[in-house]
Every structure is written in C-alpha cells, then in structure tokens.
C-alpha positions in Angstrom: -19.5 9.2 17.5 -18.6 6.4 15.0 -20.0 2.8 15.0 -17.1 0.3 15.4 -15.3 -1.0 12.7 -17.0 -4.7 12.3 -16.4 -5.2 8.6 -13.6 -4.0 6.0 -13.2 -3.7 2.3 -10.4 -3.7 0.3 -10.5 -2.8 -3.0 -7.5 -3.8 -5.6 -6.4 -7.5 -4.8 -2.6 -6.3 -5.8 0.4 -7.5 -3.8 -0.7 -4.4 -1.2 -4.6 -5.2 -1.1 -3.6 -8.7 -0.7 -1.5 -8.3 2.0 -3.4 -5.3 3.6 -6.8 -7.8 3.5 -4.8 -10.8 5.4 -3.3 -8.0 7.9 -6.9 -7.4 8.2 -8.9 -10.7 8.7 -5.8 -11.6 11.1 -6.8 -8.8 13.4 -10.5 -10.6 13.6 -12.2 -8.3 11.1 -14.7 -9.2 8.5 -12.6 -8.8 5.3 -14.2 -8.3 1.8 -11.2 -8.4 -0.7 -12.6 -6.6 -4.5 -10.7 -6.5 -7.9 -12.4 -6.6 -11.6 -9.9 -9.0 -11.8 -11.3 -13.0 -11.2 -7.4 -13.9 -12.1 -6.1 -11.4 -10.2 -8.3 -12.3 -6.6 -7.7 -15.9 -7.2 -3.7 -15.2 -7.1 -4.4 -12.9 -3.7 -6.6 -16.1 -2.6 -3.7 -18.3 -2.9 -1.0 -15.9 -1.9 -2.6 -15.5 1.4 -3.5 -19.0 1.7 -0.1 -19.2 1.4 1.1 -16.9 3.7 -1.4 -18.4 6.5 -0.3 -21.9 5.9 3.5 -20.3 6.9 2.4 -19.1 9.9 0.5 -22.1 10.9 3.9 -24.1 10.0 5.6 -22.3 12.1 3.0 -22.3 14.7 2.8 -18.7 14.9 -0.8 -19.7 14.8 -2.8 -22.9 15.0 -4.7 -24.4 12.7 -7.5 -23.6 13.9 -6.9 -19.3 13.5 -5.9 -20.4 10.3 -9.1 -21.4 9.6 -11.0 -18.8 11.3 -9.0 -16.0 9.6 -9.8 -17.7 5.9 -13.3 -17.6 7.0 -13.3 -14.0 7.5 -12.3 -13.1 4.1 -14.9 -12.9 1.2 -13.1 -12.4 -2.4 -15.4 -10.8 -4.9 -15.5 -9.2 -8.4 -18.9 -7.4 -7.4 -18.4 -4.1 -6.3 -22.0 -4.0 -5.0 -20.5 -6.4 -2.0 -18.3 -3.2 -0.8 -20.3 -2.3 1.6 -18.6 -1.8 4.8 -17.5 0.4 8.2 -13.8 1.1 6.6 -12.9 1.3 2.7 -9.6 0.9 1.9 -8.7 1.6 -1.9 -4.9 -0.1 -2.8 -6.0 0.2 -6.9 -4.1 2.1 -9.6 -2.0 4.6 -8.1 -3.7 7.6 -9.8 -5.9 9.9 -8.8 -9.0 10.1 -11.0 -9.5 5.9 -10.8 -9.8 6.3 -6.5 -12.1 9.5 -6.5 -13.8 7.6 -9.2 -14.2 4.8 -6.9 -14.9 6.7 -4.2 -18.1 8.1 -5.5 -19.0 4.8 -7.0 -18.6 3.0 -3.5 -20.4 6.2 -1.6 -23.7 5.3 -3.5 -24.1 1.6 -1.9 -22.5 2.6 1.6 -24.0 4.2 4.7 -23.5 7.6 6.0 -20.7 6.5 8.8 -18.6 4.4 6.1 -14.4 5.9 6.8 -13.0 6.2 3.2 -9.2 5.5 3.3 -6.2 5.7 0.3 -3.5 3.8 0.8 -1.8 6.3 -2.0 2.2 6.5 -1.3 2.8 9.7 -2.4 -0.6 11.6 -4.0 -2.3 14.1 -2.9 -5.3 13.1 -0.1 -6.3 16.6 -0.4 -6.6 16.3 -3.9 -8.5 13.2 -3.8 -11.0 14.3 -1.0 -11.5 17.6 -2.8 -14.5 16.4 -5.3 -16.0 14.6 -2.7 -19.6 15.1 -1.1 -17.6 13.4 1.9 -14.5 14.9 2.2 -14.4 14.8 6.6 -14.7 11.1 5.8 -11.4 10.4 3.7 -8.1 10.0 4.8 -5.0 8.2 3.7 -4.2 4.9 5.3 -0.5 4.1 3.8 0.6 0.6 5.1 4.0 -0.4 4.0 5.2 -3.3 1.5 5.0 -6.5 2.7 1.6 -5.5 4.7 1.7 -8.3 7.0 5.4 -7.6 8.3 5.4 -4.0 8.2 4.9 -2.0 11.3 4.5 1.3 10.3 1.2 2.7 8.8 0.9 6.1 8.2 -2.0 8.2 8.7 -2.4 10.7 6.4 -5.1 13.6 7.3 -6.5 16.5 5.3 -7.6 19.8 6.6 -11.0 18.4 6.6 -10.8 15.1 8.2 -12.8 14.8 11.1 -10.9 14.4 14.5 -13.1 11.0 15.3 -12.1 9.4 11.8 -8.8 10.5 13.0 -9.1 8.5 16.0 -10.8 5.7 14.9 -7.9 4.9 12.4 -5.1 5.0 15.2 -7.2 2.7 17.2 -7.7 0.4 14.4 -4.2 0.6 14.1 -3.1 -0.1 16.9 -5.8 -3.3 17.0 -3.5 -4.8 14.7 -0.7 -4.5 16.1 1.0 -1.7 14.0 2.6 1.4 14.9 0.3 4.4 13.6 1.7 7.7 12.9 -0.1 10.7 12.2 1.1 13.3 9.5 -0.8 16.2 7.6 -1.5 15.8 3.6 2.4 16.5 1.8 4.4 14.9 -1.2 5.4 11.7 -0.3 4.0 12.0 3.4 7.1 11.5 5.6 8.3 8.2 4.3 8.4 8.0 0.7 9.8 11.9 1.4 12.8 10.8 3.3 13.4 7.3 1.4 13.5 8.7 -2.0 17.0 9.6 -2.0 18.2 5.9 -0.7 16.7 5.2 -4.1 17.6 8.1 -6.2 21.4 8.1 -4.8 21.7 4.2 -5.5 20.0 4.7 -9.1 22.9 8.0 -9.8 25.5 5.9 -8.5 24.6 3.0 -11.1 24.0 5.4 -14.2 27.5 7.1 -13.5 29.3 3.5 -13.2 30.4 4.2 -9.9 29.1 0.6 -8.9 26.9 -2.2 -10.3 23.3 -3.0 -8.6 24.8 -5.7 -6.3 27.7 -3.9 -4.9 25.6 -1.2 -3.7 23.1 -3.3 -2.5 26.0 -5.8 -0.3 27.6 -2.4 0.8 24.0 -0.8 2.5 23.2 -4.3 3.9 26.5 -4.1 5.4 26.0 -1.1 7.2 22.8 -2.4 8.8 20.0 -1.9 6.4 17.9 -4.9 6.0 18.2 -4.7 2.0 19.8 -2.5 -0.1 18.1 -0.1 -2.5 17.5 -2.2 -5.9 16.3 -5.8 -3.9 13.8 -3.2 -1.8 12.2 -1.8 -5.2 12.5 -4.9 -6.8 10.5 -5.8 -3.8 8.1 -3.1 -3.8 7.9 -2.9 -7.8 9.7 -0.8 -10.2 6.6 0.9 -11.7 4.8 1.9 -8.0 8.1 3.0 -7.4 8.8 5.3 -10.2 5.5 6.6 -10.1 6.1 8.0 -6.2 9.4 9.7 -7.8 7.7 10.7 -10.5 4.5 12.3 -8.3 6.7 13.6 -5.4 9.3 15.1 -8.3 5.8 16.8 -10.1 4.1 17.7 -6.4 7.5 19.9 -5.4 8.2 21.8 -8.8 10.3 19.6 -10.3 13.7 20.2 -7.8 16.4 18.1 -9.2 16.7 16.4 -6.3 13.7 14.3 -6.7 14.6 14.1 -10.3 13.7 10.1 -11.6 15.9 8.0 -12.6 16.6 7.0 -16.5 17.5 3.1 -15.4 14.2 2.8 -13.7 12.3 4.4 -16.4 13.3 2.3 -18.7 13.2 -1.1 -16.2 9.2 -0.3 -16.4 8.8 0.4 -19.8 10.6 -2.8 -20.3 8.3 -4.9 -18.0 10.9 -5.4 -15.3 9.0 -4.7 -12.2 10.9 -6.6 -9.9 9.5 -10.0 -7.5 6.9 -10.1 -9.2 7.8 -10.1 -13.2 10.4 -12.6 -12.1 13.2 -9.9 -13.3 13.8 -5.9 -12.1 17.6 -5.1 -11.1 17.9 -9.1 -10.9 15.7 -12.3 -12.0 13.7 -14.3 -10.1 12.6 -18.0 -9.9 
C-alpha cells in the first residue's frame, strides 16, 4: 500500500504548473512549486496571489484560507527541494526534458514517490519506457485554467500499478475534480476528440469562408462557452500546435489531424495568445 499523499511538487511554474500548484494547496496539500526560472516563479507567485485574493473578494473563501493556502506553497528554483509523495511535471512539452527530469528527481526521492505527466498528447508509455520506475508513472492531464477545470484525466500505461491507479482518482476526487480513467493513446480522449473544433475553425479561416470572430460568435451561439480561436488563444498557440503536431505524428500522419498553416505561423511569429498579449486577437 501507498503512504498518503501529504506533500506535492510541481515542476514548471507555466500558466498550467501555476494553476495546477494553487488547485493543489487549495485542496490542503503541501505544495512545492519548481522552475529554473526566478522570473518565471515570481509571475506564478503573483498570479496565484492573484487568483486567491479573487476568491477571497468574492468570499468564496475567507481571508483566513487565503492565508493558509499561501502558506502551503513553497516556490523554489532548487530542484533538490522536489522531494515529495506526488511529482507532477507541467515543463516543456517534449519528451526527452520529462524523462530527463524524471531520473533527475528519482535520485533525491523515496521509493513510494507517484511520478505524474501532465503531457496533453505524448506518449506516457514512451516516457515511462527508460525508467527504472515505470509502475510508478502515469499521466495526470488537468485542463487549462487548472483551477476551473473539472476534468482531469488519468492516463495509465500497461505497467502502472493498480494502487497508483487508485491513489490518483482519490486525489482527484479530494479536490474536487472529476477523474477519468483512460489507457496511454494520441491525444488521450480529449485532445483526440477536440482537435477537429480546432482544425475545422483553422480550414474554415485559411479557405476564407469566415474571419476568426465570426466563427468564434457563431460556436458561442450554439452553446459553447468560447469559440475555437479565444480557447487556443487561451490555452496558447504553441502548446496547441504542438498537440496537433504530436497527435498528427503519433497516428501516421492522417490528414485529418493535419496542422494548420495559420497556427504555424501565429507561433513562429510569437503570437501565443493571453499571454503574448496577441494570438487570433490582442490583448491588454
């Protein structure tokens, strides 16, 4: 049997470590939030500082769980203060940096440690395959913005153990999320299904059948909560083309899944969406 989770550490302070490590201290666990980056913790540090001081305006919480969840979190640029019951990695979404990581962060951790990717669309398998741990690693996808989002999905390997299994929905669920269990595949079940409300919007575009904020209007109209181009904007234009781009390479290159010239060249250019301040539109 496992310990109980008591602490967890996230490593990569990005908009999804960020939010993952505030979903986390929220629930009441120990949080240790790692990035190289000094500048790129202290903008996590104030984003969920932020975010916190929301809440507590809108007394969704007092000020007092406020101040308990900020003093759960511990933001370092020491990766020798990763040691915890749960790693989630949210870094660079390739896979040679997180099994890199992995082995790295296996060295300083204990034997029951649960090693999670929060990967959208690479392979777990893939990951797990070099590792000396593999029955210990499993994909914990959580879903942009973190905090809001209550899907997490659950991605297992064909050698994840049943009780890491477990543990993970019933951390899950501790937090208030929905978990939902799915075997290693491109794109998972999610990013599988989704990429066409993306791909479709992005043919539409490049044929000049409609401009970004027609499409968008029309799909909000229908009943989804944002249309296509403000939802990667949201997530980010480059972690967005790179789950076309993975899911298009992991299924043989079906046309289908082919990505999309306007989105290749919105990354090249720099226009990642929220949080360039421009992607399909510009931001304050």
């Amino acid at each position: 049997m496992l310990p109980p989770i008591h602490t967890i550490c996230v490593c990569g302070a990005g908009t999804m470590g960020s939010g993952i490590a505030q979903v986390m201290a929220q629930g009441g666990y120990r949080t240790i939030l790692f990035d190289l980056s000094e500048t790129v913790l202290e903008k996590a540090r104030a984003a969920i500082h932020r975010n916190l001081w929301v809440l507590a305006d809108k007394q969704r919480i007092t000020q007092a769980e406020k101040q308990r969840i900020e003093g759960l979190l511990l933001f370092t640029t020491d990766i020798h203060h990763c040691m915890a019951d749960l790693i989630i990695e949210a870094i660079v979404e390739k896979p040679e940096p997180k099994a890199a990581l992995f082995k790295q962060l296996a060295v300083i951790n204990p034997a029951h440690t649960i090693f999670t990717s929060n990967t959208s669309s690479l392979s777990v398998s893939a990951i797990a395959s070099g590792m000396p741990f593999p029955e210990r690693l499993a994909g914990l996808h959580f879903f942009n913005p973190a905090p809001l989002m209550k899907l997490v999905e659950i991605v297992v390997t064909d050698s994840t153990a049943k009780e890491v299994t477990d543990t993970l929905v019933d951390l899950v669920k501790k937090l208030d999320k929905t978990p939902v269990i799915c075997m290693d595949a491109p794109g998972f079940i999610v990013n599988r299904v989704a990429r066409h409300y993306y791909l479709e919007a992005l043919k539409i575009a490049e044929e000049g059948g409609a401009g970004f904020e027609t499409i968008d209007a029309v799909m909000e109209a229908t009943g989804f909560k944002m249309g296509p181009f403000r939802l990667m904007d949201l997530i980010g234009n480059d972690i967005n083309y790179a789950v076309t781009v993975s899911l298009y390479e992991a299924c043989g290159h079906p046309p289908r899944f082919r990505p999309s010239e306007i989105q290749a060249a919105k990354v090249k250019a720099g226009e990642l969406g929220r949080k360039t301040g421009k992607g399909y539109y510009i931001y304050p």
